[in-house]
N, C-alpha and C positions, 0 to 999 in steps of 0.2 A: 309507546303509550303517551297520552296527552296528559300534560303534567296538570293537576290540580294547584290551582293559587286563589287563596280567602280575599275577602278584598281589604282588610289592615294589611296584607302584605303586598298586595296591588299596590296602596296609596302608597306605603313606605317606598317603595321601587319606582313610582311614578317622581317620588319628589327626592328621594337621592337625584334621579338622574338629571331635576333641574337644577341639581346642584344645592339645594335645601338641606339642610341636616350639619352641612362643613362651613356653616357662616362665622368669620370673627368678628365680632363688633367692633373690634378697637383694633386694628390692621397695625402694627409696627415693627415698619414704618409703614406708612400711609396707605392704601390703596393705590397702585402704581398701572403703567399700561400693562404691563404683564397680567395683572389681576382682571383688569377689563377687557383681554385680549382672551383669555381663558374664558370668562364668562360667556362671551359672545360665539365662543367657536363651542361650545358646550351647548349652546341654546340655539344657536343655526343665522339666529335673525335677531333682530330687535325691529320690533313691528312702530310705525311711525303712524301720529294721527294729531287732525290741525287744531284740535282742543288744546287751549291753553290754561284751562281756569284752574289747577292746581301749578303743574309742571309738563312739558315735553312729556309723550308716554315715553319715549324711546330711553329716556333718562331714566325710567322709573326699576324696569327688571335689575338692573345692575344695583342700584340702591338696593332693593329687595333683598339681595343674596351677598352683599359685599358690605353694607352699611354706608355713609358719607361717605363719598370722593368727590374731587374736583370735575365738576361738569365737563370743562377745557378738555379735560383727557378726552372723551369723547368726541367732541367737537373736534377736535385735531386729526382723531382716528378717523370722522368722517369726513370732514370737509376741509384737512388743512392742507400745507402743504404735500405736492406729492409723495417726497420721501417718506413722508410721516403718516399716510394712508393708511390703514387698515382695513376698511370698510368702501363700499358703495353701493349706491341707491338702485334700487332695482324695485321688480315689482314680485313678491312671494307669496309671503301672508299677508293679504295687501301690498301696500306701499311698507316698502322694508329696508332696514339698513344690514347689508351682510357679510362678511367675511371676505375679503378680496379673492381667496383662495376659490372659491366658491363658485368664482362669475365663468367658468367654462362650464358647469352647470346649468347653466339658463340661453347660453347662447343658442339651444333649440327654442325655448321661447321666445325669443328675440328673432330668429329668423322665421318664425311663422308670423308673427308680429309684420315682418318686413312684406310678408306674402299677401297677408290683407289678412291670414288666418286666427287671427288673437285680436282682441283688444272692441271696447264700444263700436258701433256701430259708424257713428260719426266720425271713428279716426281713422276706420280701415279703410274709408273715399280718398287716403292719401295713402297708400297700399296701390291704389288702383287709376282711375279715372284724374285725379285729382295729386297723381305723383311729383307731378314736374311743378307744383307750387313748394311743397315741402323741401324737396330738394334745391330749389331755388334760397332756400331758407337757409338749408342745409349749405348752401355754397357760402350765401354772408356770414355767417357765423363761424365756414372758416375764414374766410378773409377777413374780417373785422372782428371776430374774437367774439368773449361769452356771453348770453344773451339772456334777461328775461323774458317770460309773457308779458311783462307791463311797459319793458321799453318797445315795446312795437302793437299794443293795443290802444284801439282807437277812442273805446268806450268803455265804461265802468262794469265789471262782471264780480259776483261773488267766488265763494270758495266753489258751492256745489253748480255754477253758470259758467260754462268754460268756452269763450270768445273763440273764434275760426284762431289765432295765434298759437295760442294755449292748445290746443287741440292740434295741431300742426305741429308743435314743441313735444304733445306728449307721445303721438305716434312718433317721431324721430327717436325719444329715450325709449318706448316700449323696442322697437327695432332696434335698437345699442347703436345709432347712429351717433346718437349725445350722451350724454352722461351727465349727473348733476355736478357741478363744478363748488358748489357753496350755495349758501343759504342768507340772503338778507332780510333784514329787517322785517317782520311779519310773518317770516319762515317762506317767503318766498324762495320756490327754485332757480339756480342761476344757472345753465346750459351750455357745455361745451363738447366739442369733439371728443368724443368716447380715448381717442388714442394722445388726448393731450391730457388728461384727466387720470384714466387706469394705467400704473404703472408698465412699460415695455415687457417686466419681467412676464406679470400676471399674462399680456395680452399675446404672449407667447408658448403659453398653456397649450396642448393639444385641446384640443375642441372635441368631447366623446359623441357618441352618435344618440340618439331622442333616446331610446330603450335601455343605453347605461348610465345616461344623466339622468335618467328617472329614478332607476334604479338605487344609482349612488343617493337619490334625494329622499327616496323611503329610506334607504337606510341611516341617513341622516335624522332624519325625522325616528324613529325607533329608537337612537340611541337618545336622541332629547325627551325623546318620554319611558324610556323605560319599558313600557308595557302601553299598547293598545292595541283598540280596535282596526279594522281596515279603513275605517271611514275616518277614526282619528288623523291615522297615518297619510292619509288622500288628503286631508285638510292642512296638515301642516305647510305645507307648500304648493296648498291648491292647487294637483292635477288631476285629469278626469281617472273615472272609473275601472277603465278598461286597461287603463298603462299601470295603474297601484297594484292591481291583481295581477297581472303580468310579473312587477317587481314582487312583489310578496312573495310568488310561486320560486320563482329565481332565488328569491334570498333564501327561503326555507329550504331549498335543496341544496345551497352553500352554507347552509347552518347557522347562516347570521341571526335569520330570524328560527321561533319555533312559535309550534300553537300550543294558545293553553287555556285552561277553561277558568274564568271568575265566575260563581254562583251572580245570577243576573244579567251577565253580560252578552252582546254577543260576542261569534266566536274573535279571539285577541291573541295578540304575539307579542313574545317576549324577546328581546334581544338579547344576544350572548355575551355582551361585556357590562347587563345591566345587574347592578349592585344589589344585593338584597340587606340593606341593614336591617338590625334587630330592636331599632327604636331611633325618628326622628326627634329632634330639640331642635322647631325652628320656629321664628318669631321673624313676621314681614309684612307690612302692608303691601299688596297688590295692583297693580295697575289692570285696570279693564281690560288691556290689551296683552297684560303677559299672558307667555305660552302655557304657563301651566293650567289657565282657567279660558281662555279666549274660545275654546270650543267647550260651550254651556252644557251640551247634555253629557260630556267627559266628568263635567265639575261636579255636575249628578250625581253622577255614579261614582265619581272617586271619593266624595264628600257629603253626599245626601244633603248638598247645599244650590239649592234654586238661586241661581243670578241672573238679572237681564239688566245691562246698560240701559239707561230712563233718562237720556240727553234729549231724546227725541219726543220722547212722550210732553202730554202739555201739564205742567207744573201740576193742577191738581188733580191729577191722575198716578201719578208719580206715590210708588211705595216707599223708597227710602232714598231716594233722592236723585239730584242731580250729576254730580260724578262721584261715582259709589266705589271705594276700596274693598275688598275683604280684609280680612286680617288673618294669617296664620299663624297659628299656635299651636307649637307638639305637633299633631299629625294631623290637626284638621283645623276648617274654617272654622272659628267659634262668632267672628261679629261681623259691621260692615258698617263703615263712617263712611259721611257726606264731605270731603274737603273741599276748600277752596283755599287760595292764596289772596288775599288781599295786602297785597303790594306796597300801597298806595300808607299802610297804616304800619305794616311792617307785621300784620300777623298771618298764623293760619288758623281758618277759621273752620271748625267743627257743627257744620250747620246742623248735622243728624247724627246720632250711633245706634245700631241694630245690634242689640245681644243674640245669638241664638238661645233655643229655649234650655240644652244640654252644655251651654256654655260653661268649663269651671271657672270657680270663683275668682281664681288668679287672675283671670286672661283679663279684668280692665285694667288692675294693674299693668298689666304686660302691658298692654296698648296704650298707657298714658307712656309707658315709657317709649313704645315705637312711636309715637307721636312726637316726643319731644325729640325723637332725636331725628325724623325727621323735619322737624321747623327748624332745627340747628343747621341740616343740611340745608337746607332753601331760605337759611338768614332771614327768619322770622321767629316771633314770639309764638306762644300757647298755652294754654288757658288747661283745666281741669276737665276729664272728662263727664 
């Protein structure tokens, strides 16, 4: 029989499994790698994006669920010395940073990538017709070492206008030809041979075949959310249709996953190591790009809380603003500030707050205090809400 689950017990099990509910505010000692190593293999990914006007998102999920820690840790995990790697840039949910452990996972994406099969348009003419330029590229970069798009463009291009170099560089990293090697100034990527970059160990992985790295990838994705739908679970690591249904069926008959009905939903699977506690107590602003809300009609339905990112919208169209937080409190969203970092003054600035209209009365309190604690973490001031 197909098990019945309400949807407070949905959210509760959605949000233990991002790890919501076991936060300590005041870590001691400190927030350590171990702490941010657990988060990270807990959540799959930490999703990257070139918005800077609060913080890095990538910085922001860890904050969320850990409270203050040293940036560096991270930084080190992603782009520092080899030894000290944790993580690499790949492409998942988006542009992502992921677990080292991971990257035998994606090498199907990466070799259909190499095929012409994957990626814009424009990059897969280096796939094909247009091979022996990249790979020319591909040969300086190993003889003369790492490489940006800007030391070898001619002409000035934006983030979203990506120069014949850039485009060359990025089919090379979508194929695992390169790897991102560090990050300069601007957050520009810096490019090197994949096998100078990922540790020997990792790059020694068996490599599984397309149908169990998919596999392995929903069930990844199920254990970071606890409970969803199929289209959830497709989305988490953006693969097509027809391969999620494929894993899904496979898992449900190894019992990883089961089906189960939430009133409203469509039909959703529950994973078998996912937690049901009997009451969250979590308190976190949000980044637009954590996993827990990044797929908006999830945030719907787990929360009866409508979000759309308004970066793009033009200013006075915009309902609550320019980079919008939620807020979580106890087991739901209750508000939604506008921040920015202004640097430059040493504050953070509170351009907008959205109550919801069911908000309890505690929750501004709660958020004046997530708020100072993080302008604490980002070594700025803050003002009253």
């Amino acid at each position: 029989m197909i098990e019945h689950i309400t949807l407070p017990q949905a959210r509760r099990i959605a949000l233990a499994a991002q790890g919501f509910g076991e936060r300590t505010l005041h870590i001691d000692p400190p927030v350590n790698q171990g702490h941010l190593r657990r988060t990270i293999d807990r959540l799959g990914l930490h999703q990257i994006d070139s918005v800077n006007v609060l913080v890095r998102a990538h910085y922001l999920p860890a904050f969320s669920r850990l409270g203050g820690y040293d940036r560096t840790l991270l930084d080190r995990a992603a782009w520092g010395p080899r030894g000290e790697r944790r993580m690499f840039e790949y492409w998942a949910h988006e542009a992502s940073l992921l677990p080292l452990m991971s990257h035998p996972l994606f090498r199907w994406r990466m070799t259909r990538a190499d095929r012409g099969e994957a990626g814009y348009g424009s990059m897969r003419l280096f796939a094909g017709e247009r091979r022996a330029e990249a790979m020319a590229l591909l040969d300086r970069i190993r003889m003369d070492g790492p490489i940006a798009a800007s030391d070898i463009e001619t002409g000035r291009t934006g983030w979203w206008t990506w120069s014949e170099p850039k485009r060359m560089l990025e089919w090379l990293f979508y194929a695992g030809h390169i790897t991102t090697l560090t990050r300069r100034r601007g957050f520009e990527r810096v490019y090197d041979l994949t096998e100078r970059v990922i540790p020997p160990a990792i790059l020694a992985l068996a490599t599984p075949d397309e149908a169990t790295a998919q596999r392995m990838l929903i069930d990844r994705a199920a254990r970071a959310m606890g409970i969803a739908t199929a289209g959830e679970l497709r989305d988490y690591f953006r693969l097509d249709p027809a391969s999620t249904r494929l894993a899904i069926a496979t898992l449900c008959e190894e019992g990883a996953l089961r089906p189960v009905e939430i009133p409203g939903w469509p039909a959703a699977f529950l994973h078998r190591d996912a937690r049901r506690p009997r009451r969250i107590a979590a308190q976190a602003l949000l980044a637009p790009f954590d996993p827990l809300i990044w797929e908006r009609a999830r945030t719907e339905r787990l929360f009866g809380f409508r979000y759309r990112i308004e970066i793009y919208t033009p200013a006075d169209r915009r309902q609550h603003g320019y980079y919008v937080l939620p807020f979580l409190y106890g087991e739901r969203l209750v508000a939604r500030v506008d921040l920015k970092a202004d640097r430059a003054a040493g504050r953070l600035l509170m351009q907008a707050v959205h109550r919801e209209a069911d908000a309890p009365a505690e929750a501004i309190a709660a958020l004046e205090a997530e708020l100072r604690r993080m302008a604490s973490w980002l070594d700025l001031e803050t003002g009253p809400v």
